[in-house]
RODOPA-578941 format. One record per atom (N, C-alpha, C, O): residue number from 0; residue in three letters; atom name; x, y, z. Coordinates in pm, 1 decimal, m for minus. Atoms other than C-alpha are relative to their C-alpha. Example, Ala and Ser with C-alpha at 12.3 -4.5 7.8 and 13.67 -1.06 7.14 Angstrom:
% RODOPA-578941
+------+------+------+----------+----------+----------+
: resi : resn : name :        x :        y :        z :
+------+------+------+----------+----------+----------+
:    0 :  ALA :    N :     89.0 :   m119.0 :      0.0 :
:    0 :  ALA :   CA :   1230.0 :   m450.0 :    780.0 :
:    0 :  ALA :    C :     90.0 :    120.0 :      0.0 :
:    0 :  ALA :    O :    193.6 :    118.1 :     66.5 :
:    1 :  SER :    N :    m82.0 :   m119.0 :     m6.0 :
:    1 :  SER :   CA :   1367.0 :   m106.0 :    714.0 :
:    1 :  SER :    C :    m77.0 :    109.0 :     73.0 :
:    1 :  SER :    O :    m26.1 :    219.8 :     89.9 :
+------+------+------+----------+----------+----------+
END
This chain:
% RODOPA-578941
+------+------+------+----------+----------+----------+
: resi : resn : name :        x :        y :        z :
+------+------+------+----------+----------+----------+
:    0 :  UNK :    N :   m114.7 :     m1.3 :     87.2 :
:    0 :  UNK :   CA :  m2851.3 :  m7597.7 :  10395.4 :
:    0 :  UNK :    C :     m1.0 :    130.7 :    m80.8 :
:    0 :  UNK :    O :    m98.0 :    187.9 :   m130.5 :
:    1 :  UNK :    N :     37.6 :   m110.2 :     77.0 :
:    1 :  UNK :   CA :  m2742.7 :  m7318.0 :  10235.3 :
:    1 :  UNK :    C :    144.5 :    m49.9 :   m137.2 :
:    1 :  UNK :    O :    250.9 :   m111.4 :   m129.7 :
:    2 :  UNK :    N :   m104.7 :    m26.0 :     81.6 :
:    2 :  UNK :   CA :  m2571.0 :  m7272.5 :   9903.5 :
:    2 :  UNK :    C :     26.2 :    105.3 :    m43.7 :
:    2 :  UNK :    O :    m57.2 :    173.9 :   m102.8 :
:    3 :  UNK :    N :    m95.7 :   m195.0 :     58.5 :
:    3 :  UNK :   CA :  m2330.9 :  m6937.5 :   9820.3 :
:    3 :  UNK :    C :     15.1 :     29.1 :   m177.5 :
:    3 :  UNK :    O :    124.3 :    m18.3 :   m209.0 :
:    4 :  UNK :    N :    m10.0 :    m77.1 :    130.5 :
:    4 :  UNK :   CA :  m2328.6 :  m6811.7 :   9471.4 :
:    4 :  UNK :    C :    162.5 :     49.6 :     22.3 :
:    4 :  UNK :    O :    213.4 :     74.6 :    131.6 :
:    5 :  UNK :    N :   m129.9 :    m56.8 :     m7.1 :
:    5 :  UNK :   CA :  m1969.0 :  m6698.1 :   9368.1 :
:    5 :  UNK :    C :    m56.6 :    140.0 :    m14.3 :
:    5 :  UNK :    O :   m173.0 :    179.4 :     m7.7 :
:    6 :  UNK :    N :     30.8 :   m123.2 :     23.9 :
:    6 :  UNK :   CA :  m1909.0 :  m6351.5 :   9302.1 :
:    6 :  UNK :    C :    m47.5 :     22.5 :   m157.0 :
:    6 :  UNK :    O :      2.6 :    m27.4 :   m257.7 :
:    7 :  UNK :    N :     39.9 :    m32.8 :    172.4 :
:    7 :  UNK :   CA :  m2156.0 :  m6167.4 :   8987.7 :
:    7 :  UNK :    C :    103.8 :     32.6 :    m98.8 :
:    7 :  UNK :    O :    126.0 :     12.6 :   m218.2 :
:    8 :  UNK :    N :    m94.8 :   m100.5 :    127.7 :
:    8 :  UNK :   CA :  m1878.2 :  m5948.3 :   8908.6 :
:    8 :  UNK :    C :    110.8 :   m135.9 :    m83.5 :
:    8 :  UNK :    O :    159.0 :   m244.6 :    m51.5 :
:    9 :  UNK :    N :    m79.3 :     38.2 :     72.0 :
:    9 :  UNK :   CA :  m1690.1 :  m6032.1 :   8633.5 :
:    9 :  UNK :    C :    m30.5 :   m209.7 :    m66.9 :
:    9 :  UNK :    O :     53.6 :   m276.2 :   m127.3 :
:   10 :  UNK :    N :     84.9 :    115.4 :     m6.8 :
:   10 :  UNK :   CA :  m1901.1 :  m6388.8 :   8601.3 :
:   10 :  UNK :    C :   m149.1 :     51.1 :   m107.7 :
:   10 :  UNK :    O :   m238.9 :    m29.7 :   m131.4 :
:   11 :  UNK :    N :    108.7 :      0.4 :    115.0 :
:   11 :  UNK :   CA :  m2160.5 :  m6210.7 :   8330.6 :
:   11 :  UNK :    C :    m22.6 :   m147.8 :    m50.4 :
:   11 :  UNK :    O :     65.8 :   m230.1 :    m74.2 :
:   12 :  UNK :    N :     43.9 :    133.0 :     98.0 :
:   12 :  UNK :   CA :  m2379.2 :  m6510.5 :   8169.5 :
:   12 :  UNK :    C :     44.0 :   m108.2 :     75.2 :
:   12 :  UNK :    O :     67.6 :   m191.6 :    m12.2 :
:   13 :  UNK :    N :    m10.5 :     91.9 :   m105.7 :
:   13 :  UNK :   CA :  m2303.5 :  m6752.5 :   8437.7 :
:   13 :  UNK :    C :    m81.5 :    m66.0 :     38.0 :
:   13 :  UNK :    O :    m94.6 :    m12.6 :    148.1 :
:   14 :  UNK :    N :     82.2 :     13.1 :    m19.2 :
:   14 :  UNK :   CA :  m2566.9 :  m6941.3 :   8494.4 :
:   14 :  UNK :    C :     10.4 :   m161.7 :     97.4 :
:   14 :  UNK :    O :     90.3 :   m253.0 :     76.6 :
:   15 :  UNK :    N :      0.6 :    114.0 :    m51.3 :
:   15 :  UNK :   CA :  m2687.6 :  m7209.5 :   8772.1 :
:   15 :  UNK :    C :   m160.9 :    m66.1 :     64.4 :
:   15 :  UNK :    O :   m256.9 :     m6.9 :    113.8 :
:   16 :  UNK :    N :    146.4 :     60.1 :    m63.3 :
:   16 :  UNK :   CA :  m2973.7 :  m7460.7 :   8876.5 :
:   16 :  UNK :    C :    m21.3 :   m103.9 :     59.1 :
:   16 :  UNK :    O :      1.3 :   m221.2 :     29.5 :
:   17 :  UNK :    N :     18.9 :     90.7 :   m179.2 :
:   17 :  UNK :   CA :  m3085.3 :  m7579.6 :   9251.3 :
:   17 :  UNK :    C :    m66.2 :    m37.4 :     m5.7 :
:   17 :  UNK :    O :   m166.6 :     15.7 :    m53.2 :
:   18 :  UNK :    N :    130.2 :    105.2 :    m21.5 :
:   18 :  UNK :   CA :  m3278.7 :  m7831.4 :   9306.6 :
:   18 :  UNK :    C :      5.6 :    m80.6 :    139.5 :
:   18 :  UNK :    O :     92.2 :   m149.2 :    193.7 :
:   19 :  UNK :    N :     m6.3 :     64.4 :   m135.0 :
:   19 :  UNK :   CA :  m3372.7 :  m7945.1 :   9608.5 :
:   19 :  UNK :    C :    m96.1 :   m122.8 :     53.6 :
:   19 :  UNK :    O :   m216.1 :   m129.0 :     80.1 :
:   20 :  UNK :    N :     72.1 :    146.7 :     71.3 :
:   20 :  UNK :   CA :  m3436.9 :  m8305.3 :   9594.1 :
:   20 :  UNK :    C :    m28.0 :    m41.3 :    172.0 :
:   20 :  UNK :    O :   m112.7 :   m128.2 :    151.1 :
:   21 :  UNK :    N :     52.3 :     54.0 :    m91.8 :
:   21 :  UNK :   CA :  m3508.2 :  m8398.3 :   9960.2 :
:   21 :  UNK :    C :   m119.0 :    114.2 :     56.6 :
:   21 :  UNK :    O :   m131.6 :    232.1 :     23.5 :
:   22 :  UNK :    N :    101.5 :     11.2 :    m50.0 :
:   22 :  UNK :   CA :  m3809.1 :  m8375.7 :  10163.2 :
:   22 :  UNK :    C :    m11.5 :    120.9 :    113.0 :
:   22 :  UNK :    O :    m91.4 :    213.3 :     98.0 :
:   23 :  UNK :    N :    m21.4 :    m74.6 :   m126.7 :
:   23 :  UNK :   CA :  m3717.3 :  m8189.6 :  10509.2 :
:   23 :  UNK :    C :     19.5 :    113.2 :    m19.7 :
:   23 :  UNK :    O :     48.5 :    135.6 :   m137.2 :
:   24 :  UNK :    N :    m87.1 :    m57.2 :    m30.5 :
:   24 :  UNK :   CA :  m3614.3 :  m7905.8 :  10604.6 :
:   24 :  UNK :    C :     20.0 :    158.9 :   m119.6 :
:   24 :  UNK :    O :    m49.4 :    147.4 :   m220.6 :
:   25 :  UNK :    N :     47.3 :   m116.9 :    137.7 :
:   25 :  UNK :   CA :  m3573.8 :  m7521.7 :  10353.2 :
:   25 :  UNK :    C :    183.5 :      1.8 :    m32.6 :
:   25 :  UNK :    O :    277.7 :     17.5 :     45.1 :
:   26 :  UNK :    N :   m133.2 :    m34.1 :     66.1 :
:   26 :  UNK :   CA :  m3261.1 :  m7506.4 :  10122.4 :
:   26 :  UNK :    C :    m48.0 :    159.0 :    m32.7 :
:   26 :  UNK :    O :   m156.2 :    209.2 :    m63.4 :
:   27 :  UNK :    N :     15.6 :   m133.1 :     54.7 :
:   27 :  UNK :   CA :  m3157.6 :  m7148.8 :  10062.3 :
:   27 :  UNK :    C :    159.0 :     10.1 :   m112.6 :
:   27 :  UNK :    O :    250.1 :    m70.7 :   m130.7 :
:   28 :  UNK :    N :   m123.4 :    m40.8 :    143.9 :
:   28 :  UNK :   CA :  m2899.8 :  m6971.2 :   9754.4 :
:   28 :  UNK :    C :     m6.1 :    107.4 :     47.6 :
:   28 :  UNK :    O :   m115.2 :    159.0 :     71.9 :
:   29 :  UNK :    N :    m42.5 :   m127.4 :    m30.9 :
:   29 :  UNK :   CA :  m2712.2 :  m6657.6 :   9865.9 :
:   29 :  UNK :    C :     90.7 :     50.0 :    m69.8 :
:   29 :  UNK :    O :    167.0 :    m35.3 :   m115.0 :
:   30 :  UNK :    N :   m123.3 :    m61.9 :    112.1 :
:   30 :  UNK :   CA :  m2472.6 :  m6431.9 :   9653.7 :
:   30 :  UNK :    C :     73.7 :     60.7 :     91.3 :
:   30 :  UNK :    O :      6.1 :     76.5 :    192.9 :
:   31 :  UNK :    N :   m116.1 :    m12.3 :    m74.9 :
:   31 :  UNK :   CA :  m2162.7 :  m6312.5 :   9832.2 :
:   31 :  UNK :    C :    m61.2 :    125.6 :     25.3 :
:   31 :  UNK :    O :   m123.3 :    179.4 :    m66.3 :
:   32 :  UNK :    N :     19.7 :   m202.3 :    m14.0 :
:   32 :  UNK :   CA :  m2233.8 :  m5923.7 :   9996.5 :
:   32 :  UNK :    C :     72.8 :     m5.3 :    m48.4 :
:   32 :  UNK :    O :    154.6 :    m88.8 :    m87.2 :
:   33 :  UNK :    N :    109.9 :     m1.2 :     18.3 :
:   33 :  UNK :   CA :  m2308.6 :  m5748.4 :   9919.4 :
:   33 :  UNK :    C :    m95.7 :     m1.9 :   m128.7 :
:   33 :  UNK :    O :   m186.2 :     78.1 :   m152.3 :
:   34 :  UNK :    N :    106.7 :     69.9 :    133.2 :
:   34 :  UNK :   CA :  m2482.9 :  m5896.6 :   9603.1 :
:   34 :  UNK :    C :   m120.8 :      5.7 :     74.0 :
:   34 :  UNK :    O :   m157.7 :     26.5 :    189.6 :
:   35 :  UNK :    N :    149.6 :     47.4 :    m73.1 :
:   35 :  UNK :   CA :  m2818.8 :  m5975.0 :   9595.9 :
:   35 :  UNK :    C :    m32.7 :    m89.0 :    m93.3 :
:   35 :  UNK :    O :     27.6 :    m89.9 :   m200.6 :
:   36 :  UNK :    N :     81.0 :     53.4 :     72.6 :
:   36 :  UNK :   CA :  m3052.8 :  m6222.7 :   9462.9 :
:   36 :  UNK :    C :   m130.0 :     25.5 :    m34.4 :
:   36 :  UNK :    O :   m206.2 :     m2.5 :     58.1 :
:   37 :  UNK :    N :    106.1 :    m91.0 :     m5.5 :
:   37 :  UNK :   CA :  m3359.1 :  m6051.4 :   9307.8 :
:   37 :  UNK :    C :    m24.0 :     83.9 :     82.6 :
:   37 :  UNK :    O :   m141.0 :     86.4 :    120.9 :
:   38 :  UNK :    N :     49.3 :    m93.9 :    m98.5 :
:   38 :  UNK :   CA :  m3330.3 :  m5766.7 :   9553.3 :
:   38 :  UNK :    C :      7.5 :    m79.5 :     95.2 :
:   38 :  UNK :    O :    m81.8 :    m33.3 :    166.2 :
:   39 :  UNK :    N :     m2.5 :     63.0 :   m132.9 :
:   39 :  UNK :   CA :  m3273.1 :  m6010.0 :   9846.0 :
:   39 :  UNK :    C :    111.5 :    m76.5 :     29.9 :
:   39 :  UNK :    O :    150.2 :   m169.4 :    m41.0 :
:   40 :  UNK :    N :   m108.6 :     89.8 :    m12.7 :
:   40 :  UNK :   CA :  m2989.5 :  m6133.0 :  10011.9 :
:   40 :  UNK :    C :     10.5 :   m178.2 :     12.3 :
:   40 :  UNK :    O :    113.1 :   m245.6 :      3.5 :
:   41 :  UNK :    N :     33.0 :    145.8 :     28.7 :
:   41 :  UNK :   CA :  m3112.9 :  m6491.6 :  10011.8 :
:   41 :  UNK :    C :   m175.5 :    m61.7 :    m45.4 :
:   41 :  UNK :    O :   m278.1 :    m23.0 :     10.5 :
:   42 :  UNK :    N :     98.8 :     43.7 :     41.3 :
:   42 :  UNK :   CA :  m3381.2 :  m6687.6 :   9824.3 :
:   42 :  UNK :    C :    m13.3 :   m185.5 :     48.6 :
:   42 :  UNK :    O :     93.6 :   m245.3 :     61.2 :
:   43 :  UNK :    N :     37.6 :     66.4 :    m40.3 :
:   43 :  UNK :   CA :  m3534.1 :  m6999.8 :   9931.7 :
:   43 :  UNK :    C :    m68.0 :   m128.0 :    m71.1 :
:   43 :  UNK :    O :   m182.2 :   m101.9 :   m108.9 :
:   44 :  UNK :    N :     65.2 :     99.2 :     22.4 :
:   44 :  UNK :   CA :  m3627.8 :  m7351.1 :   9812.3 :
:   44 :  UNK :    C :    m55.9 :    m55.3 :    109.9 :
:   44 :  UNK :    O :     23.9 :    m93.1 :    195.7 :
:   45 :  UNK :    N :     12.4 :    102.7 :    m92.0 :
:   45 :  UNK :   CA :  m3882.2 :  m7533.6 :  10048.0 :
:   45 :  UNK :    C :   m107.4 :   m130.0 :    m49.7 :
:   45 :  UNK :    O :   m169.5 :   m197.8 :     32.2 :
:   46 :  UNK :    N :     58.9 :    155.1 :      8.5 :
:   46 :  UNK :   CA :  m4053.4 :  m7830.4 :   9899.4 :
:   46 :  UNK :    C :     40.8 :    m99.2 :    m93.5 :
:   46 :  UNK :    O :     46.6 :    m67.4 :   m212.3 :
:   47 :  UNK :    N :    m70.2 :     66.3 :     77.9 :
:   47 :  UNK :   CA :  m3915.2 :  m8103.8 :   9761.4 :
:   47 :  UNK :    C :    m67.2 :    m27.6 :   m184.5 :
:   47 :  UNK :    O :   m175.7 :    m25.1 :   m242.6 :
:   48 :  UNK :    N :    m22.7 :    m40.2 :    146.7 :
:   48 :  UNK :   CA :  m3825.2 :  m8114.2 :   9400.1 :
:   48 :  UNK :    C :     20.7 :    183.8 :    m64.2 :
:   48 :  UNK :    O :     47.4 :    216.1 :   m179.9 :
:   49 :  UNK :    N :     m6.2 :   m153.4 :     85.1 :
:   49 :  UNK :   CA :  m3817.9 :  m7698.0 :   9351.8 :
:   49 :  UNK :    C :     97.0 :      1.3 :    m38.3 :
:   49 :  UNK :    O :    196.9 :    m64.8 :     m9.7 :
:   50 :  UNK :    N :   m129.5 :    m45.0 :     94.5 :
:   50 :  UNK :   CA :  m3611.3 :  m7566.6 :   9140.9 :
:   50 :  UNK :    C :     12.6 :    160.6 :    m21.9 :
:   50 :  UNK :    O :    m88.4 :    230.0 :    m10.2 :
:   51 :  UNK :    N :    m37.9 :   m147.7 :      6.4 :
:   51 :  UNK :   CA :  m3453.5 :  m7208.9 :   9085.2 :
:   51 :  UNK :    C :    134.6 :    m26.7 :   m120.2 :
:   51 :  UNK :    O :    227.8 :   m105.5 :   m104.1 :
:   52 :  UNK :    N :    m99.2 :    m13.9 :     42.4 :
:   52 :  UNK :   CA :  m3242.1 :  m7132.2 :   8802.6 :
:   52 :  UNK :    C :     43.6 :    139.3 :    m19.5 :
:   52 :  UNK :    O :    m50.7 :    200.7 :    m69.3 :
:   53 :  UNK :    N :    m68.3 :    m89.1 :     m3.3 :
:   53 :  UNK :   CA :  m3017.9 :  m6819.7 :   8805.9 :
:   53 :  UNK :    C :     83.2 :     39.6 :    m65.9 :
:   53 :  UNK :    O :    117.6 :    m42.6 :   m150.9 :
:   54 :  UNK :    N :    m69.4 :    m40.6 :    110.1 :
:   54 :  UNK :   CA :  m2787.1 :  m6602.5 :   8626.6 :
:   54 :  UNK :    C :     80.1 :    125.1 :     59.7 :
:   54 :  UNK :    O :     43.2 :    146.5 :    175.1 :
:   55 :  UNK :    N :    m74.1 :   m110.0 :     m8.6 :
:   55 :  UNK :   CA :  m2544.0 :  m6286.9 :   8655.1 :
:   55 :  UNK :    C :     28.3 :     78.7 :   m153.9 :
:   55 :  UNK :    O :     65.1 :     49.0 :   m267.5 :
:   56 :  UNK :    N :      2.6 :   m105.7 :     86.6 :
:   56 :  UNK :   CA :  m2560.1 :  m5987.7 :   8490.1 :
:   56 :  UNK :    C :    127.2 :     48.5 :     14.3 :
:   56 :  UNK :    O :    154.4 :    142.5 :    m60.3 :
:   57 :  UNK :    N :   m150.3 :    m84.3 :    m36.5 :
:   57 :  UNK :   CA :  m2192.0 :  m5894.7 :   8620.1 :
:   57 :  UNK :    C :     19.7 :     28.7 :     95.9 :
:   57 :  UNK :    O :    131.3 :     26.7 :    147.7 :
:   58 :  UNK :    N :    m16.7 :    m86.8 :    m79.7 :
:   58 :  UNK :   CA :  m2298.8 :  m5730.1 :   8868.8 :
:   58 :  UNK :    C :    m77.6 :    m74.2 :    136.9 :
:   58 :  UNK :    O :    m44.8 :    m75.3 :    255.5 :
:   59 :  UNK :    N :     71.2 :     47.0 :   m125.6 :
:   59 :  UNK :   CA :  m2558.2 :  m5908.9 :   9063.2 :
:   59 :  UNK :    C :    m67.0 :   m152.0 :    m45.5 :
:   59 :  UNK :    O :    m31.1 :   m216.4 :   m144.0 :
:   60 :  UNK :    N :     93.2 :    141.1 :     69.3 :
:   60 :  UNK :   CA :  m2825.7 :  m6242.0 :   9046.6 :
:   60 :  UNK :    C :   m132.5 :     16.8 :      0.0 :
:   60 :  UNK :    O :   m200.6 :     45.5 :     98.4 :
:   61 :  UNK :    N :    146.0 :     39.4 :    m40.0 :
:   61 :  UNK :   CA :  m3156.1 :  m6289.0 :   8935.0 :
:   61 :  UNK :    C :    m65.9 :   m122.3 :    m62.4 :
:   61 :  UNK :    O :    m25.5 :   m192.6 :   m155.0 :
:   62 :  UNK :    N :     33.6 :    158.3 :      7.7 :
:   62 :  UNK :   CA :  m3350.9 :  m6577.1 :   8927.5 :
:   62 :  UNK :    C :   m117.6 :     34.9 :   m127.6 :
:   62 :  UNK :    O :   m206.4 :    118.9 :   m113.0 :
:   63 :  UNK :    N :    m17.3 :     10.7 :     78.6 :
:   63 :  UNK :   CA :  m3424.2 :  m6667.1 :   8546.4 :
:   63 :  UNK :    C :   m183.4 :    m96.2 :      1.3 :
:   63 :  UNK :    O :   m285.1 :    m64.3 :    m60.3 :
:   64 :  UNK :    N :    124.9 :    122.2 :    m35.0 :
:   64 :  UNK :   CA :  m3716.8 :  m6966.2 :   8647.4 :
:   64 :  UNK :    C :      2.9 :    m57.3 :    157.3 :
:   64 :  UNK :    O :    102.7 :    m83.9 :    224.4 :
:   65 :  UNK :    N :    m39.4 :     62.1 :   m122.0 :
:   65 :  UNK :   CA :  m3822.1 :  m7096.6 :   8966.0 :
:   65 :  UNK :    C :   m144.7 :   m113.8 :    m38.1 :
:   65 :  UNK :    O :   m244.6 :    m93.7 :   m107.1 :
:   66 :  UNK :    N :    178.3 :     87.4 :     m6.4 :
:   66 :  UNK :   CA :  m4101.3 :  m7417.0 :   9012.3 :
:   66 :  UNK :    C :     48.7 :    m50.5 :    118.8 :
:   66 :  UNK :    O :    155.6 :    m97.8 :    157.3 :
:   67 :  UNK :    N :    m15.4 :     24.2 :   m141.9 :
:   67 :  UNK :   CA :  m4219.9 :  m7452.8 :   9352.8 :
:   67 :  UNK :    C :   m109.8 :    m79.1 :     38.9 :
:   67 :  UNK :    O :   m178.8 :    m66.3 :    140.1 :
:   68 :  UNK :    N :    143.4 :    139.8 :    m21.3 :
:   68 :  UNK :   CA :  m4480.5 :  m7736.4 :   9342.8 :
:   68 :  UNK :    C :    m64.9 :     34.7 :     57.7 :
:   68 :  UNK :    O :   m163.8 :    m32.4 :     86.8 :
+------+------+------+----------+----------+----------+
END
């Protein structure tokens, strides 16, 4: 599963947090190109319960907290 991030621009202080409550399988969070998320076009939850929370500077996303059990 993946989930898309809207666009940074114009979204300053925006903030959001994934959690990926089942078991299987790797959830990922991508920001629209070409954005990035910390320098990468997609970041990755894979064990259940992680969490990632995120943010926009305007321009792009970086991830704020992550816990990856």
């Amino acid at each position: 599963m993946l989930a898309n991030l809207p666009t940074a621009i114009d979204n300053s202080g925006l903030e959001y947090t994934f959690i990926k409550t089942v078991a299987g399988g790797i959830h990922g969070v991508a920001p629209l190109a070409p954005e990035t998320l910390n320098g990468l076009p997609t970041q990755t939850l894979v064990a259940q319960y992680a969490t990632m929370d995120v943010i926009s500077d305007g321009l792009e996303w970086f991830i704020t907290s992550r816990y990856l059990l």
